[in-house]
MDAnalysis code that builds the backbone (N, CA, C; Angstrom):
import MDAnalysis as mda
import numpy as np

u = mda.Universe.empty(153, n_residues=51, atom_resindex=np.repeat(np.arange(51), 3), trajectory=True)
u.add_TopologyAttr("name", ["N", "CA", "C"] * 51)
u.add_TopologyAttr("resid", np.arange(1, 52))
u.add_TopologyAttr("resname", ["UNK", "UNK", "UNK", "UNK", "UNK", "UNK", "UNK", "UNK", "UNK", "UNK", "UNK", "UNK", "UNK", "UNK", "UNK", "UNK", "UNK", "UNK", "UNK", "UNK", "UNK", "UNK", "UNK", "UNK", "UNK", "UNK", "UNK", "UNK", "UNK", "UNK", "UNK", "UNK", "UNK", "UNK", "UNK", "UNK", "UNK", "UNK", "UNK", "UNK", "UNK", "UNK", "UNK", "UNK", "UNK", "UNK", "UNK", "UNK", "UNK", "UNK", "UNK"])
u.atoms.positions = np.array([
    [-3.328, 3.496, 6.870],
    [-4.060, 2.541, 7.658],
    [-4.431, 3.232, 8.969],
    [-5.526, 2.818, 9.273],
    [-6.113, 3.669, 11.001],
    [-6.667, 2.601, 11.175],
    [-6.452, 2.599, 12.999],
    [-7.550, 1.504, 13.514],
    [-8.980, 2.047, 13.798],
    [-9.716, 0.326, 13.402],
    [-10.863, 0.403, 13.513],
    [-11.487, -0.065, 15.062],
    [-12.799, -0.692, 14.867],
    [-13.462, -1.473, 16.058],
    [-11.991, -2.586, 16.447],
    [-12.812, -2.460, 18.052],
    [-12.319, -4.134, 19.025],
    [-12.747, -4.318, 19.999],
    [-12.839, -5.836, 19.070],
    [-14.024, -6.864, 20.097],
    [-12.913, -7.368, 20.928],
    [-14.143, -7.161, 21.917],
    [-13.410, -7.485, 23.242],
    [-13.897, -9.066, 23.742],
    [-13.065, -9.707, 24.201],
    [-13.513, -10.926, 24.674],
    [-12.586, -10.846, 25.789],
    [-12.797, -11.883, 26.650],
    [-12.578, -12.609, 27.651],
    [-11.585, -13.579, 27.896],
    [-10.569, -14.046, 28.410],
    [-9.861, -15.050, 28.578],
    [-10.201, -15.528, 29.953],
    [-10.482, -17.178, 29.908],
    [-10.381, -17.577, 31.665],
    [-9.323, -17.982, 32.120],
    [-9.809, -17.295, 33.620],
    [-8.379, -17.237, 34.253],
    [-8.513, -17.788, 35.425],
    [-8.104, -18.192, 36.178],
    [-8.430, -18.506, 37.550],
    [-8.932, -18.122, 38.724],
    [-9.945, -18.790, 39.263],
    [-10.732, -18.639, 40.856],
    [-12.258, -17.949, 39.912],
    [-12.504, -18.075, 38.651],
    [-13.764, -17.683, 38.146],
    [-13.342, -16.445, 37.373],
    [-12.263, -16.000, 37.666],
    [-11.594, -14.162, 37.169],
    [-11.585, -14.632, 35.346],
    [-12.071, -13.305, 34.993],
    [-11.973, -13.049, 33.327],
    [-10.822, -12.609, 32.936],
    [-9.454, -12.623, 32.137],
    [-8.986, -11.811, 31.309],
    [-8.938, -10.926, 30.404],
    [-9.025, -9.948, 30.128],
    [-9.902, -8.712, 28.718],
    [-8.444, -9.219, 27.724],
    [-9.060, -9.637, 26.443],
    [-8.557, -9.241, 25.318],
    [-8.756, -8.648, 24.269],
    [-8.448, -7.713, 23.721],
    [-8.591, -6.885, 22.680],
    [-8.289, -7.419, 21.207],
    [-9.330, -7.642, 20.247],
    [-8.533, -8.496, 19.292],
    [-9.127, -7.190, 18.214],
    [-8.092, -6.310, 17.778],
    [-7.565, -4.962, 17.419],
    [-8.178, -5.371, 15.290],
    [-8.919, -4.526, 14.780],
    [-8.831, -4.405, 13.361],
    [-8.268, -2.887, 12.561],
    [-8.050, -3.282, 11.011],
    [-7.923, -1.822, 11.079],
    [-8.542, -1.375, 9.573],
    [-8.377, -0.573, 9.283],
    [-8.963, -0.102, 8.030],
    [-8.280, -0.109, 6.722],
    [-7.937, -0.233, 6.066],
    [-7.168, -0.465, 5.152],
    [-7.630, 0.532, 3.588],
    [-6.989, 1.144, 2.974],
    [-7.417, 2.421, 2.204],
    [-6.176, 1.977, 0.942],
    [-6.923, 1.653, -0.468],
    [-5.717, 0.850, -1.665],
    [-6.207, 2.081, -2.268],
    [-5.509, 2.472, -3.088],
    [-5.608, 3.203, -4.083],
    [-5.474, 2.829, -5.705],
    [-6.503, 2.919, -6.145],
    [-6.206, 2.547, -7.575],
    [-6.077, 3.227, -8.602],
    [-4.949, 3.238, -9.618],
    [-4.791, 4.286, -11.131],
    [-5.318, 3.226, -12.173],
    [-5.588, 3.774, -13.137],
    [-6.041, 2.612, -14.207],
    [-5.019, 3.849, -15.280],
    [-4.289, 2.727, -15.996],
    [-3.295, 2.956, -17.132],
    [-3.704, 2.700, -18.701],
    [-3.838, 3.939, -19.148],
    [-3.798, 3.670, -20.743],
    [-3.321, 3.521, -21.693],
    [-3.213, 1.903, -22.298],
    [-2.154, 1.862, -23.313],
    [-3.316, 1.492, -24.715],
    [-2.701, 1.895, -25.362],
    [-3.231, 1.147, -26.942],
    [-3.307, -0.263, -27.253],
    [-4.006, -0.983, -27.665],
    [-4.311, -2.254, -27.740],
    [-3.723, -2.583, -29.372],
    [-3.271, -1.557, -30.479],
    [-2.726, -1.320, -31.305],
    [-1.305, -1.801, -31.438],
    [-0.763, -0.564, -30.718],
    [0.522, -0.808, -30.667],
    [1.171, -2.381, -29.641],
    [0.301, -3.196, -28.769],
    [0.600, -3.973, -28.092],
    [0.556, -4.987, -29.474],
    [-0.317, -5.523, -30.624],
    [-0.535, -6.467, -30.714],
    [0.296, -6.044, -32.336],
    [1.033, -5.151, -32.643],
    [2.120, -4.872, -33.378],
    [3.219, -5.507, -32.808],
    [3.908, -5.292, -31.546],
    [5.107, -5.479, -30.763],
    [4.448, -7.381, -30.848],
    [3.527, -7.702, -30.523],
    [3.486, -9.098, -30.539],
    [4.170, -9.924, -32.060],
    [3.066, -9.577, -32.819],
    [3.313, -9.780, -33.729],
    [4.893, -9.830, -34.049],
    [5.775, -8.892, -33.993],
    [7.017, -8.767, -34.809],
    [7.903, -9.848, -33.605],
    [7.540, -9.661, -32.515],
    [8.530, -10.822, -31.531],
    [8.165, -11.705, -31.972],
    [7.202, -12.675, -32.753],
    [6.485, -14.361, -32.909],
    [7.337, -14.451, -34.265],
    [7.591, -13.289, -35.062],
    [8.028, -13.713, -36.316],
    [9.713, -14.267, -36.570],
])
């Protein structure tokens, strides 16, 4: 994860004065594997557990 942009806004504060707030994002990075199984052997193993 790394940070990204921030928007900055304002809080009011007293006598007209601004507050800075930073409202912080970040980047977010998933990684995906894709897994290969046989659709064979799955619907064998079904089969013999139902019986």
């Amino acid at each position: 994860m790394d940070s990204a942009r921030q928007l900055k806004r304002l809080r009011p504060a007293p006598q007209g004065r601004g507050y800075r707030i930073l409202k912080r994002s970040n980047h977010v990075t998933l990684l995906v594997d894709t897994v290969n199984k046989k659709v064979e052997n799955t619907k064998q193993v079904t089969e013999n557990t139902e019986a």
